[in-house]
N, C-alpha and C positions, 0 to 999 in steps of 0.2 A: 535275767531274761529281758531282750529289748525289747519295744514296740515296733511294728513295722507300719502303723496310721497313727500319725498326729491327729490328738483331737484338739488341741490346745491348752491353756495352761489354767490353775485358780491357784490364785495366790501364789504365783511365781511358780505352780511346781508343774511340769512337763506331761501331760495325760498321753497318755497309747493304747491303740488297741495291739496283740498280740494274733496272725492270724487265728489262732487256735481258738479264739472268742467263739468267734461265728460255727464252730461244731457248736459248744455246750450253746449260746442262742436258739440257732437251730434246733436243737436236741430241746430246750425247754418249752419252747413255744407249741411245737409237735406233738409235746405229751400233754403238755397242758390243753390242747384242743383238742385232742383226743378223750381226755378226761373229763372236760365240760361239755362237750359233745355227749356223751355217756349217762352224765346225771345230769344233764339241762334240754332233754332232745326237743322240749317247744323253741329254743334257740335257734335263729336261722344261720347261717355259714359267716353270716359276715360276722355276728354278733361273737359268736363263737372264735374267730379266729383274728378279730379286732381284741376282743378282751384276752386272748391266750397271745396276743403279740405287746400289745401294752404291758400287760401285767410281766413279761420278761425281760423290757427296754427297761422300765421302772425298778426292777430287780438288779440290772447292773448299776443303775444307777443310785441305788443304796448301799450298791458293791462297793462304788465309787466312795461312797459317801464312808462307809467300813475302814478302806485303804487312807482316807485325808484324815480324818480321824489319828489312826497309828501317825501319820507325814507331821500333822501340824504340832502334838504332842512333842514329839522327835523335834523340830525344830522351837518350842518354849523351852526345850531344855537344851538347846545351844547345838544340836544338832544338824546338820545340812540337808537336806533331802533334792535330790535330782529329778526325779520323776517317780510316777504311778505306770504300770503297765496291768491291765489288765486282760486275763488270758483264760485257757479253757476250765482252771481247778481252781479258778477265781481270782487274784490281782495281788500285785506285790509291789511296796513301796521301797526304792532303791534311797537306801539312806546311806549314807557316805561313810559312816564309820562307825564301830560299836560302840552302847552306851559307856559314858562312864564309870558307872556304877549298879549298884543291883535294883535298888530305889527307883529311876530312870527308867531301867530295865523291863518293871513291875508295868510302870504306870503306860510306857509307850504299846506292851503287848496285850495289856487288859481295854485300852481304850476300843479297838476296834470292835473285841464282841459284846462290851458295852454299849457302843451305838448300834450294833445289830439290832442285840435286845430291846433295846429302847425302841428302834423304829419297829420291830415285831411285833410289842406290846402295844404299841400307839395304834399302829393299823387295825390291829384286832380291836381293838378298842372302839374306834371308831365303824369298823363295820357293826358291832357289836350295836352302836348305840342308832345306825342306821336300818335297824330290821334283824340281822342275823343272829340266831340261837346256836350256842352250843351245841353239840351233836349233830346237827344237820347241815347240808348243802347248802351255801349261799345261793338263792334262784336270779339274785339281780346282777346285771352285770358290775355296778359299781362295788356291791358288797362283797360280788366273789375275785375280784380284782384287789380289794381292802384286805380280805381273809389269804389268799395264798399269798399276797405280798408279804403278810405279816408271819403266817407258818414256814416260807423257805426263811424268812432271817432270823425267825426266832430259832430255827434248825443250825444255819448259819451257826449263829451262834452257838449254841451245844456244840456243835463239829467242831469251832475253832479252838474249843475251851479242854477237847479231847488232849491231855498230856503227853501229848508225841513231835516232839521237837522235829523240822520248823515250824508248826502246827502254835496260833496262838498259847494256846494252853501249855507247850512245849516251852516256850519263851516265859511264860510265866515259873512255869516249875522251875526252868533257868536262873530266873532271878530268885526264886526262896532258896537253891543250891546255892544259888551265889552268894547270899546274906549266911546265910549258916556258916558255908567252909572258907569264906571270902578271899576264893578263888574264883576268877573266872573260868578258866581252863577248865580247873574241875568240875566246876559245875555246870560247863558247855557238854564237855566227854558223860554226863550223868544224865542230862536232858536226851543227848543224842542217840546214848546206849537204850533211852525209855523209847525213844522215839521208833530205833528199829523194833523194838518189841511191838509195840503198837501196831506199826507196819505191817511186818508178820501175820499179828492176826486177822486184819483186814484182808493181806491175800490169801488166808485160807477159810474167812467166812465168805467171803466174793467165791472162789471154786466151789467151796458147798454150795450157795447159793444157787448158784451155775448149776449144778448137779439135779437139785432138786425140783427145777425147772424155775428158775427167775431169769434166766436167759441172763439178759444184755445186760439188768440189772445187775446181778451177780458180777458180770465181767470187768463194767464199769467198777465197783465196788475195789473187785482187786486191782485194775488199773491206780484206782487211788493210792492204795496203799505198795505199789510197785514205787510211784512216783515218790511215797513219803517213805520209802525206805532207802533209795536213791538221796535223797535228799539229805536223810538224819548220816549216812552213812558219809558224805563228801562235807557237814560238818563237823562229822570226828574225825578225820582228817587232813581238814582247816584249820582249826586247834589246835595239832598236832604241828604243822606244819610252822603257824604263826608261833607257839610256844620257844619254836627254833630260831625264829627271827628277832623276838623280844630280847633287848636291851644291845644290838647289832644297831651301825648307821651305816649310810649310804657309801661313807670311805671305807667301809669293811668289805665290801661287795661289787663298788663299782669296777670299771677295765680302764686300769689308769698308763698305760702305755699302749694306747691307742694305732692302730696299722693307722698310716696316712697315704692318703692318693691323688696324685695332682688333679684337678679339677680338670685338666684339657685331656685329659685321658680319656678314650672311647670305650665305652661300655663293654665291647669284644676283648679290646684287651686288657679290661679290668677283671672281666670272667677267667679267659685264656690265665695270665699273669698274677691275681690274687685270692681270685671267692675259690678257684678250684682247688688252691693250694695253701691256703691257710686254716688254720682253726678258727679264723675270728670270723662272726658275724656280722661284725660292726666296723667299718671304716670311716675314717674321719678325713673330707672332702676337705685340700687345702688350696689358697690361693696366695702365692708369693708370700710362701711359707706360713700365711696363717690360716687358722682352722676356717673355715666357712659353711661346713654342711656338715652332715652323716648319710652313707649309701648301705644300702644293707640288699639282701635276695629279691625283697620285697619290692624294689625301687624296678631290681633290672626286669623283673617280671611282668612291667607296667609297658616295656619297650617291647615294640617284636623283634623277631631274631635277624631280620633281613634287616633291617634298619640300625642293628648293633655297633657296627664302622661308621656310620654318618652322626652318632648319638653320644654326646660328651656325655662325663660326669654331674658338671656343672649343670645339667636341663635336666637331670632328675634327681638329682640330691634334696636331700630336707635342710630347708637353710637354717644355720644354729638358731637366726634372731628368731626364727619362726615355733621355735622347739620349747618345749615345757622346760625350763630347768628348775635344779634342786642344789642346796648347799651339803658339802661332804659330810657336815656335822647333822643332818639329818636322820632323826630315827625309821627305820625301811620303814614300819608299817605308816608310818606317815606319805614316804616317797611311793607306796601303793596306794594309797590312798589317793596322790594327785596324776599317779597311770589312770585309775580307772574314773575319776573325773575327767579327765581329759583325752580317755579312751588310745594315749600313746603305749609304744611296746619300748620305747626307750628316752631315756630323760639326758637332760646335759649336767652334767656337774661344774656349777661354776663356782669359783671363790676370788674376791676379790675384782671378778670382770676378767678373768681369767678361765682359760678351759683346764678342767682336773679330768675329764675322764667320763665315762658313758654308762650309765645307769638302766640295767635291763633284767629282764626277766631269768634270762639267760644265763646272768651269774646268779639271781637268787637261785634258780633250779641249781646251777651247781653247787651254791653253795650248801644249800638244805642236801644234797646226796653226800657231800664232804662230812658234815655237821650228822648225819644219821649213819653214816659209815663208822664215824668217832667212836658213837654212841652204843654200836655196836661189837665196838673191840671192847670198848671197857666192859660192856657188860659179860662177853668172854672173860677178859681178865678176871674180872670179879671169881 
């Protein structure tokens, strides 16, 4: 999930908001002012909707704190992390490639509702040691600002620790699969399969919920668990997919006899003359016979149609110097790795300072339909 607001960065790593933030903000401040309104009615409106706006800003921002947490873990153990996004079902740290190992695994998806916990415990704590009793209504605005900071992360926490893979707790059960069968595969397909279960019954305690009259509650409820059932479901096959791609390099996949197009060609009659009538996606922009670009659907899309004859190759091509490249002997899940760091749909294959061939998405989809087509005769044969 991207961000669509830069908030800035801590410690090199990229924060965003997600519009979708600003529902669940919205939605928490609202109830919360509603609810303190309710048991505080000597409170006047500002009091009321100052402490129900604070006590929600502060709430992302232990969010924040949840998500850097997992980031900076992931990065002591040699991992790269891109950025934080935080969005309406709470935030997610874009970490560049999966752990290692199970160990890693353990520690990067426990740290986050460990500081949940921790900052849950502390707040209560402190409201605690500031006036507030157990069982009753914080009356002060600072203590009932201390007390529900601390009850949604101590909640936080429980939720993430629920075993329904991508669900912290999900990630953890991942890693004791993984130590057990020391597979990761299998123990991704174990987590994930838990995970739809999980799911499941979130959407059918939410429509009860619904039923019985909790309204929105309810709905929201099953919302979540639609979204984690979505989610466990597109990582079992992820797993599946990468499984196919494990121990495969970049020469197995790339498109090594490239269509070429002279640079002074017009975009009309690069359409007319090659995009209409080839298979290939990818053309390779030459200048006095050597390579210099890549044009693809995407480039001429950028031109309007009236302007097509007056618009070389050359003014909208991706210039190679300009292009991510990768060496043939690369293993793919590495050469995806620097796609979605570098958010390209196609890589240059170079070796020696020399062009080999165009690295894209487009052959792995083919290739994974080949590679599952296979897999399916033998299992026939069988």
């Amino acid at each position: 999930m991207r961000s669509q607001i830069k908030l800035g960065r801590i410690a090199g790593i990229e924060i965003g908001l997600h519009y979708s933030w600003f529902v669940i903000a919205l939605l928490i401040a609202f109830s919360l002012a509603s609810h303190f309104h309710s048991v505080n009615p000597a409170w006047n409106i500002s009091s009321t909707w100052g402490v129900a706006v604070l006590t929600s800003i502060l709430f992302f921002a232990t969010l924040l704190l949840h998500e850097l947490a997992h980031s900076l873990v992931a990065r002591s153990r040699g991992l790269s992390v891109r950025a934080i996004t935080l969005f309406a079902l709470g935030g997610i740290s874009q970490i560049e490639s999966e752990a290692p190992d199970a160990k890693t695994e353990f520690w990067i998806a426990i740290a986050g509702p460990l500081t949940s916990l921790l900052i849950g415990v502390l707040c209560i704590g402190i409201a605690a040691a500031i006036g507030w009793r157990p069982g009753r209504e914080p009356r002060h605005p600072v203590s009932a600002v201390l007390f529900w900071l601390g009850y949604i992360n101590v909640g936080l926490a429980a939720f993430n620790m629920i075993p329904g893979y991508p669900l912290d707790g999900g990630r953890v059960l991942r890693s004791i699969a993984w130590w057990i069968t020391r597979s990761m595969d299998r123990a991704t397909r174990i987590a994930a399969t838990n995970g739809q279960v999980v799911a499941f019954l979130f959407i059918l305690y939410g429509i009860y919920r619904f039923f019985v009259g909790a309204g929105f509650g309810g709905l929201w409820m099953a919302f979540i668990g639609w979204f984690l059932l979505d989610a466990a479901r597109s990582s079992y096959v992820q797993v599946g997919l990468l499984s196919g791609l494990r121990g495969h390099h970049v020469a197995d996949m790339m498109e090594r006899d490239c269509a070429t197009v002279p640079a002074y060609l017009s975009v009309g009659d690069f359409v007319d003359e090659y995009l209409l009538h080839s298979a290939n996606r990818c053309f390779v922009v030459t200048q006095d016979q050597e390579p210099v670009g890549i044009v693809t659907a995407t480039e001429v899309k950028t031109v309007g149609r009236d302007r097509w004859t007056q618009t070389s190759l050359q003014s909208i091509m991706r210039p190679l110097d300009q292009m991510p490249t990768v060496p043939p002997e690369m293993p793919v899940e590495q050469a995806l790795d620097v796609m979605s760091r570098t958010k390209a749909k196609e890589l240059a294959v170079v070796s020696s300072g020399k062009l080999e061939g165009i690295f894209s998405r487009h052959q792995i989809a083919r290739f994974l339909q080949v590679y599952s087509g296979m897999d399916r005769s033998r299992d026939e044969a069988a």
